[in-house]
Biopython code that builds the backbone (N, CA, C, O; Angstrom):
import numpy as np
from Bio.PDB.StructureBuilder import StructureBuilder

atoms = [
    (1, "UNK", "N", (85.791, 155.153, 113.082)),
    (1, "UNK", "CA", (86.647, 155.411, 111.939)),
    (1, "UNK", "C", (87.140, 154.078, 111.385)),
    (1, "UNK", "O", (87.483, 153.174, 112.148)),
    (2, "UNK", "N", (87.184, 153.926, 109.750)),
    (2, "UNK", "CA", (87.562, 152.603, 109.829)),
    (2, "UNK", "C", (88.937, 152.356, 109.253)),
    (2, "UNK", "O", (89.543, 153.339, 108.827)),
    (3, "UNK", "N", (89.388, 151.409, 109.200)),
    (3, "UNK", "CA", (90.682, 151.410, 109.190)),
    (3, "UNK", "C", (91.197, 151.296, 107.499)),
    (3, "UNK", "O", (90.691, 150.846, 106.471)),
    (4, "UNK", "N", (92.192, 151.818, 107.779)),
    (4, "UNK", "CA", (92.822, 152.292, 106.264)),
    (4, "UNK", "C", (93.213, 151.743, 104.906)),
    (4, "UNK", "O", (94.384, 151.361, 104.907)),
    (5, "UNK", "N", (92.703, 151.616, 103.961)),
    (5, "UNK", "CA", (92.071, 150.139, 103.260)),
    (5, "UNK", "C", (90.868, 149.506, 103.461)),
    (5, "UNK", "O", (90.472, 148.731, 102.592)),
    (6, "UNK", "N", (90.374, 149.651, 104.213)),
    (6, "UNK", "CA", (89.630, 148.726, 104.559)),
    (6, "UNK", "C", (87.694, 148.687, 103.523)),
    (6, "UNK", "O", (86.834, 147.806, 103.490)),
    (7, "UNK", "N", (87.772, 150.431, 102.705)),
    (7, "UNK", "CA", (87.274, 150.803, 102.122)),
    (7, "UNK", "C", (87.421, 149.780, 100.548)),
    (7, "UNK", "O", (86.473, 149.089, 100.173)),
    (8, "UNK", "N", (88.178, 149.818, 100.107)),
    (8, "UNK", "CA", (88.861, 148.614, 99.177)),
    (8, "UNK", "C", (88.235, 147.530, 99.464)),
    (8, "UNK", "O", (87.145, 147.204, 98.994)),
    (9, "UNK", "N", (88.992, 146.813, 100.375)),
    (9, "UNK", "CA", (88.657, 145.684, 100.308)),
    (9, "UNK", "C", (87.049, 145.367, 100.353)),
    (9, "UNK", "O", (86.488, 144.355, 99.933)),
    (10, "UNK", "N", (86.321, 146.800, 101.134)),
    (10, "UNK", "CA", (85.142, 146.128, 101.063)),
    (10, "UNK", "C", (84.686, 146.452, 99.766)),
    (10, "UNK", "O", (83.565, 146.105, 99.396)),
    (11, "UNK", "N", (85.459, 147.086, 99.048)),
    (11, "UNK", "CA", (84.704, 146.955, 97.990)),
    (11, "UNK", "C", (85.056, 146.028, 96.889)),
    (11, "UNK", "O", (84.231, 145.677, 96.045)),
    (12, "UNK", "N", (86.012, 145.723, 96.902)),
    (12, "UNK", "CA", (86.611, 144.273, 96.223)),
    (12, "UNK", "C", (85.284, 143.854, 96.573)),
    (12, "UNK", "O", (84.305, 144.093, 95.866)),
    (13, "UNK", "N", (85.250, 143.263, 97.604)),
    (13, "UNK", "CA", (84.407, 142.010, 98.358)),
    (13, "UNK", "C", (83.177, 141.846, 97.783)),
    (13, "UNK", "O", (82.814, 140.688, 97.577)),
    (14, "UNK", "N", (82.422, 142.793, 97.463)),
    (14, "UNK", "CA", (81.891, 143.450, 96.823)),
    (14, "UNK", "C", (81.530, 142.929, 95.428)),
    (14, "UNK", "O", (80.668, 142.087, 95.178)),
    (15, "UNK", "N", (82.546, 143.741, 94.317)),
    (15, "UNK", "CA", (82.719, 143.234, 93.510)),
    (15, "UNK", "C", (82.620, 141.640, 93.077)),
    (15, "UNK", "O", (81.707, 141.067, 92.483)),
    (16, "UNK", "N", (83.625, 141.225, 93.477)),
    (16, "UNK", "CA", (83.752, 139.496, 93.766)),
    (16, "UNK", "C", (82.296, 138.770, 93.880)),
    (16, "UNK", "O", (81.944, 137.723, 93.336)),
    (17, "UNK", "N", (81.567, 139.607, 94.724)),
    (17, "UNK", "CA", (80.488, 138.760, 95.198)),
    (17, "UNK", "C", (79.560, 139.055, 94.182)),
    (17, "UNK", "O", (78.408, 138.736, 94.478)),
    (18, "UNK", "N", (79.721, 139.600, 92.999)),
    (18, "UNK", "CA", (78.993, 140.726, 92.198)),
    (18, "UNK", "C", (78.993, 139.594, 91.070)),
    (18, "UNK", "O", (78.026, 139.098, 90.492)),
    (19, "UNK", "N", (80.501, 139.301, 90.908)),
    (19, "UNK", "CA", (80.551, 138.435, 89.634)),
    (19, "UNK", "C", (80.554, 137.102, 89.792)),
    (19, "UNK", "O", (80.310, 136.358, 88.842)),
    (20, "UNK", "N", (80.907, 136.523, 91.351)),
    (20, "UNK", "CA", (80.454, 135.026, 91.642)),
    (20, "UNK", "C", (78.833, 134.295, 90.514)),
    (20, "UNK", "O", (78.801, 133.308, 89.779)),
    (21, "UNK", "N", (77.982, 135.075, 90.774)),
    (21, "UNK", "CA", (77.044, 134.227, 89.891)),
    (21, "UNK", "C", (77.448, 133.774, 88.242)),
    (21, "UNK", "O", (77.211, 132.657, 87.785)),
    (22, "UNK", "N", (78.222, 135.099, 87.338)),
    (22, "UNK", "CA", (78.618, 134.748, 86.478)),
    (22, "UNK", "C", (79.429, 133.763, 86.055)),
    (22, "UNK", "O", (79.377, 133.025, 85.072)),
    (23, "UNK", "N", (80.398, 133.892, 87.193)),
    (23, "UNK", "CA", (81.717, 132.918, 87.154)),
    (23, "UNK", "C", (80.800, 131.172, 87.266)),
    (23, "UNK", "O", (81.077, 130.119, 86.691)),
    (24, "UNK", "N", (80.199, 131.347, 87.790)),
    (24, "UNK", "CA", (79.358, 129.829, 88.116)),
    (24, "UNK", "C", (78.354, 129.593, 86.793)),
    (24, "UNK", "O", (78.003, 128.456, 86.477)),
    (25, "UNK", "N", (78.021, 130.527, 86.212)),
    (25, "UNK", "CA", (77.606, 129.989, 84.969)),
    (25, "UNK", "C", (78.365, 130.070, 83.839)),
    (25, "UNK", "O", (77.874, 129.788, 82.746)),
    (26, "UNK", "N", (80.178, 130.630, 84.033)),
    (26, "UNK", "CA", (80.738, 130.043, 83.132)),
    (26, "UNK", "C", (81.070, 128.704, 83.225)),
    (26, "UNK", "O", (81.539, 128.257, 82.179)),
    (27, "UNK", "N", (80.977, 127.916, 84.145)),
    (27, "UNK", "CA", (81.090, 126.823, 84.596)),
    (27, "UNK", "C", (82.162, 126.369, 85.880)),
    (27, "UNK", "O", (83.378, 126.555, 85.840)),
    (28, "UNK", "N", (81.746, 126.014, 86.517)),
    (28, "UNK", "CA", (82.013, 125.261, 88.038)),
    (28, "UNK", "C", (83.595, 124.953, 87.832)),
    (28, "UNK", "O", (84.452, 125.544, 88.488)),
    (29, "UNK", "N", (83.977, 123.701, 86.590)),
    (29, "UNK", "CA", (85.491, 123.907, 86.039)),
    (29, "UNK", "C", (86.146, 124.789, 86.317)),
    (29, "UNK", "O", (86.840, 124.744, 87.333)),
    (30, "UNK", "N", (86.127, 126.007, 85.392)),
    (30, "UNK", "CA", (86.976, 127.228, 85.463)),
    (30, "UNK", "C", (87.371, 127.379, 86.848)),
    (30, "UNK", "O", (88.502, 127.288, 87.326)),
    (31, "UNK", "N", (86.081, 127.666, 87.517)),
    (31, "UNK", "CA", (86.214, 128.329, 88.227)),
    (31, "UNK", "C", (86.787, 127.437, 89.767)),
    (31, "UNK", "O", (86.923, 127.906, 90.896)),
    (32, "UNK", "N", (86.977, 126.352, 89.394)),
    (32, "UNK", "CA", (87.732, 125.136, 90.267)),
    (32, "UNK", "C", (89.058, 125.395, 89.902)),
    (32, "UNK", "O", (89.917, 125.152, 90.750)),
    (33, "UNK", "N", (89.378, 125.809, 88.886)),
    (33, "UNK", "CA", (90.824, 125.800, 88.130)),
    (33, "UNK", "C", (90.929, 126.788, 88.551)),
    (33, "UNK", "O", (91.671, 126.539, 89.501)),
    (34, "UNK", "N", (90.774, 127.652, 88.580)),
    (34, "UNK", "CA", (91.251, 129.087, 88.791)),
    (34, "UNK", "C", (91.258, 128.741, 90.458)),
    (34, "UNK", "O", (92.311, 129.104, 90.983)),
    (35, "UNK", "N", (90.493, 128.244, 91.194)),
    (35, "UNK", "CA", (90.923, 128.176, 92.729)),
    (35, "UNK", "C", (91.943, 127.166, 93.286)),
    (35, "UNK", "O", (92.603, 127.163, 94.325)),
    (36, "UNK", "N", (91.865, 126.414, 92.380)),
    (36, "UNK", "CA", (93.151, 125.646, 92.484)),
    (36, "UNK", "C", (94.565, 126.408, 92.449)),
    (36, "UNK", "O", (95.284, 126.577, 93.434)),
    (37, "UNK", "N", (94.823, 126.816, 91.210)),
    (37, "UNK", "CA", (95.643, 128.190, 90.760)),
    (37, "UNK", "C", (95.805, 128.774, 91.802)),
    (37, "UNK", "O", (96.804, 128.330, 92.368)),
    (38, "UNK", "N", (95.371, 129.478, 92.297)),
    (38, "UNK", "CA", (94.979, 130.551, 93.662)),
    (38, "UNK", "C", (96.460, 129.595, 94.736)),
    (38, "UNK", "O", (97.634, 129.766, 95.065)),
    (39, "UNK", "N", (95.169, 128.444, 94.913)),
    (39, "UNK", "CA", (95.879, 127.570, 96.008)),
    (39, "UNK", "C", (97.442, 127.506, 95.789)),
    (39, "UNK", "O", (98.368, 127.805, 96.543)),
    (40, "UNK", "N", (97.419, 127.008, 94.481)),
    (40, "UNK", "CA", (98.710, 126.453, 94.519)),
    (40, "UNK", "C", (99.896, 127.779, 94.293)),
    (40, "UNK", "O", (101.099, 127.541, 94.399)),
    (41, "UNK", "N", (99.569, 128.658, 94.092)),
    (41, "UNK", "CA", (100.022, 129.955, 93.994)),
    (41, "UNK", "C", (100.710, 130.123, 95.356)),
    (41, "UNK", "O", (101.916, 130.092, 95.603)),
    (42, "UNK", "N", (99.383, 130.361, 96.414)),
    (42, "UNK", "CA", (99.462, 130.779, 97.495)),
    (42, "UNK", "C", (101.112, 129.935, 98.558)),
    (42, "UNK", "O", (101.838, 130.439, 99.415)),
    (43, "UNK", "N", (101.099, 128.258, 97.805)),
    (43, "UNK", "CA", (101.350, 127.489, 98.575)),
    (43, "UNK", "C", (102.664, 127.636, 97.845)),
    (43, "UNK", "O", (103.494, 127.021, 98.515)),
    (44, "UNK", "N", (103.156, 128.094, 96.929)),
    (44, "UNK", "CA", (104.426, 128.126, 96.604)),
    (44, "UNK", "C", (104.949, 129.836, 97.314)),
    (44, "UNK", "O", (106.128, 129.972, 97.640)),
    (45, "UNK", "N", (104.361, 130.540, 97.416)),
    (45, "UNK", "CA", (104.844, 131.837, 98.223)),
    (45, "UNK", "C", (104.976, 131.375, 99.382)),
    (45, "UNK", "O", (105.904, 131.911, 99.987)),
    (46, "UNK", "N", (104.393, 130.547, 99.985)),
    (46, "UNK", "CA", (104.621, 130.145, 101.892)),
    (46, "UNK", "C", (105.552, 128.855, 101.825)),
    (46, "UNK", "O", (105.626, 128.104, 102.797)),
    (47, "UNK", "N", (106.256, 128.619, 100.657)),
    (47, "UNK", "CA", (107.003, 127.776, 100.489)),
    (47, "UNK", "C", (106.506, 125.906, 100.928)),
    (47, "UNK", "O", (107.313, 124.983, 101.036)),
    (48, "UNK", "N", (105.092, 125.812, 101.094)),
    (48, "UNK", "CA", (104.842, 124.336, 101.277)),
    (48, "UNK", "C", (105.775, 123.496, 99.888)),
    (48, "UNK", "O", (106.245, 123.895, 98.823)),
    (49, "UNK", "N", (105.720, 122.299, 100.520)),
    (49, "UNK", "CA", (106.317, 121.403, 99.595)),
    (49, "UNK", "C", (104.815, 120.276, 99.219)),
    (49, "UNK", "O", (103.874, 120.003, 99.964)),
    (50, "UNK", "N", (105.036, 119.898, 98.041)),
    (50, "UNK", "CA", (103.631, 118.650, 97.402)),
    (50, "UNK", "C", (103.323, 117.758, 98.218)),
    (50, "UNK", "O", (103.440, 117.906, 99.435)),
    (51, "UNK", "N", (103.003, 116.986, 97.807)),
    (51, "UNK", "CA", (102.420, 115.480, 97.954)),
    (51, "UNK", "C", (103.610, 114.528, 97.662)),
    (51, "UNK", "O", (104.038, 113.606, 98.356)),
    (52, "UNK", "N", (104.187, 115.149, 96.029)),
    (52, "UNK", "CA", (105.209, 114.226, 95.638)),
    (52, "UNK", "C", (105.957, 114.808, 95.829)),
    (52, "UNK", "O", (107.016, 114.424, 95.333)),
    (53, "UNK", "N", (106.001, 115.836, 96.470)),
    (53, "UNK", "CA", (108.013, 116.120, 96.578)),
    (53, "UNK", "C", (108.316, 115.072, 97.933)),
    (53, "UNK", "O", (109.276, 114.347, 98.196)),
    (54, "UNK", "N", (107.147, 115.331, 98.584)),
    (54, "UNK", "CA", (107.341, 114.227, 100.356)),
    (54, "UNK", "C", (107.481, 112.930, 100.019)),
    (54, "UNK", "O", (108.287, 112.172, 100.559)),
    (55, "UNK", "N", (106.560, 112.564, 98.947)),
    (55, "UNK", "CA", (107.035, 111.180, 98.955)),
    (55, "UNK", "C", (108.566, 110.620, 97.769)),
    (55, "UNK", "O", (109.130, 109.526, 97.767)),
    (56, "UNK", "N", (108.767, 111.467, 97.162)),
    (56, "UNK", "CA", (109.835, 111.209, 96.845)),
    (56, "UNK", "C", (110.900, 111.445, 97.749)),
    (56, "UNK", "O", (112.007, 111.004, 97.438)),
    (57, "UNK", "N", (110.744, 112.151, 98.961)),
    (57, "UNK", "CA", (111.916, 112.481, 99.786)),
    (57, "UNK", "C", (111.581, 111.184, 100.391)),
    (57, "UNK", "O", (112.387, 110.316, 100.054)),
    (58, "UNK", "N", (110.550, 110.728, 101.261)),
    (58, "UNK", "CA", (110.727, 109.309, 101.345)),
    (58, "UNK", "C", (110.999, 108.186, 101.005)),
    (58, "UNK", "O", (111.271, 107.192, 101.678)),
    (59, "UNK", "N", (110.908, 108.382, 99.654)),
    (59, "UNK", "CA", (111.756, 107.121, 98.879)),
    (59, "UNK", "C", (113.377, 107.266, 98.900)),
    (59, "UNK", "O", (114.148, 106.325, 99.090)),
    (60, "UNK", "N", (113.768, 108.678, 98.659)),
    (60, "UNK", "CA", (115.143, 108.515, 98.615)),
    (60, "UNK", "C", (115.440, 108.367, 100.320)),
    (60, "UNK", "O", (116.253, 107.550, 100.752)),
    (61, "UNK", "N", (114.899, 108.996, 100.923)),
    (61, "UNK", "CA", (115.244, 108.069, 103.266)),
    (61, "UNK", "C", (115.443, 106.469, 102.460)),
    (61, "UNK", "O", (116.419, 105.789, 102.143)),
    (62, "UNK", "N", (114.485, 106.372, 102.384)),
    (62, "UNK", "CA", (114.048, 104.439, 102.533)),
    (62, "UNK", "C", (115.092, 103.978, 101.691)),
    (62, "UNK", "O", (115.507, 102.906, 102.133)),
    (63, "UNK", "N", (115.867, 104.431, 100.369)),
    (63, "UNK", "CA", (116.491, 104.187, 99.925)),
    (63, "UNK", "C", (118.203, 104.180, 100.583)),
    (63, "UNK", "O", (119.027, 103.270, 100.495)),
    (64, "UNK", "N", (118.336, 105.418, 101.187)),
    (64, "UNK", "CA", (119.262, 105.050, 101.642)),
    (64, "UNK", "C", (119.765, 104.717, 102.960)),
    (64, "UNK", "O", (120.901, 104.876, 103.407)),
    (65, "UNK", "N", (118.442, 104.091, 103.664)),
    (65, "UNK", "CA", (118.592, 103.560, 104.792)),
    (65, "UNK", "C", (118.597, 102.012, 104.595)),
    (65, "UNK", "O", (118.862, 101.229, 105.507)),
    (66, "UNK", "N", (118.306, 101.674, 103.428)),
    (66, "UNK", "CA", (118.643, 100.139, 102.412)),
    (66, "UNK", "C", (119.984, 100.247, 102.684)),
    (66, "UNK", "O", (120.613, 99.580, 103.504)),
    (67, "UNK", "N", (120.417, 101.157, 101.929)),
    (67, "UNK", "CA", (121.951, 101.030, 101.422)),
    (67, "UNK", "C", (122.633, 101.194, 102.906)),
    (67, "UNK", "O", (123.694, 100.573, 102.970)),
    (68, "UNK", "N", (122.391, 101.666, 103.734)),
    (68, "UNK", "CA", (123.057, 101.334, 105.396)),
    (68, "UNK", "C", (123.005, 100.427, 105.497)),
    (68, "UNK", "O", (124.093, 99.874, 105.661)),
    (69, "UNK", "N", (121.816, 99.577, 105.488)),
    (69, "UNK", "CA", (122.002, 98.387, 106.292)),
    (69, "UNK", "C", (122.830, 97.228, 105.625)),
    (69, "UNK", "O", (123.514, 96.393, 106.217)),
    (70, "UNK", "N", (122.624, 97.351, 104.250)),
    (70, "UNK", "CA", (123.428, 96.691, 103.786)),
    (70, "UNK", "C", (125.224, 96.480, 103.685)),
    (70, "UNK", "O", (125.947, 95.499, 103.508)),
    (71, "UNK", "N", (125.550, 98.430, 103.968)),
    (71, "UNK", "CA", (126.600, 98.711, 104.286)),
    (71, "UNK", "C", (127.154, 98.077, 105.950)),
    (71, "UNK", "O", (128.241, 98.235, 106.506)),
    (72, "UNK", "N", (126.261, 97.538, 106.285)),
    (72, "UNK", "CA", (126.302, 97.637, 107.853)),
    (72, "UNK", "C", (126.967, 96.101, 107.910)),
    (72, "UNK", "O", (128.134, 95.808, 108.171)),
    (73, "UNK", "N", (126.253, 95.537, 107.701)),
    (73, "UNK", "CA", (126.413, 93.869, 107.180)),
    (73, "UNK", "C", (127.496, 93.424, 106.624)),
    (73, "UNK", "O", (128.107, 92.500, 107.160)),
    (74, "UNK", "N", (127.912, 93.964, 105.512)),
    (74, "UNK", "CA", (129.344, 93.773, 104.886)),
    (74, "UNK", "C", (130.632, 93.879, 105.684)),
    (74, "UNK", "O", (131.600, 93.120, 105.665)),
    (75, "UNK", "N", (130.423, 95.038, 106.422)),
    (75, "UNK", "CA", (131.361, 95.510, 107.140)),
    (75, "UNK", "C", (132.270, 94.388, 108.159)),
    (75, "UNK", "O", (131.584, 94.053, 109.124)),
    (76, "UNK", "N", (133.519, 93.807, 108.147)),
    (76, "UNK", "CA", (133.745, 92.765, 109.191)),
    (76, "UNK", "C", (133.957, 93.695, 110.375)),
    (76, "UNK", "O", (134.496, 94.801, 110.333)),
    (77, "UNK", "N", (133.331, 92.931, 111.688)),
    (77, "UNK", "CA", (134.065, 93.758, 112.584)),
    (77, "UNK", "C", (135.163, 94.277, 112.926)),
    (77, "UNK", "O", (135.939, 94.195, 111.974)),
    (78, "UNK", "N", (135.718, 94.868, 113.973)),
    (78, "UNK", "CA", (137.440, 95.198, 113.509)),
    (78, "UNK", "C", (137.962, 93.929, 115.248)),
    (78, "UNK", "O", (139.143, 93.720, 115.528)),
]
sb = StructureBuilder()
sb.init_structure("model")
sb.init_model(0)
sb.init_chain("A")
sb.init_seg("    ")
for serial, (resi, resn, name, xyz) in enumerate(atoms, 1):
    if name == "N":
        sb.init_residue(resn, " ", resi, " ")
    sb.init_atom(name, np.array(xyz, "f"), 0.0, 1.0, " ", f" {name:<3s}", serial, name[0])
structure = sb.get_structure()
């Protein structure tokens, strides 16, 4: 017996695999864009963060681990 849905999806799968040739002769582009899309879709529902959100969070660390040390230095001892 197979499991519930599972009729669907194979037939999505199906489908999909039906129109893959077309999609490739609308051109390779699109259809990079559209999986990109997908991706980046996917990656904002599971909440990943970019490339540049990390490295801007590293610039603002590095930045204000500047401003420590410099704070550090000024400071006379007591």
């Amino acid at each position: 017996m197979a499991a519930p849905g599972s009729g669907r999806v194979a037939d999505a799968l199906v489908e999909l695999l039906a129109e893959l040739p077309e999609r490739m002769r609308g051109g390779q582009a699109k259809l990079s864009e559209q999986a990109l899309a997908a991706l980046r879709g996917l990656a904002d529902q599971i909440d990943l963060v970019s490339r540049d959100e990390v490295d801007e969070l590293e610039l603002r660390v590095a930045q204000l681990e500047h401003r420590l040390r410099l704070l550090e230095r000024s400071d006379p001892p007591l």
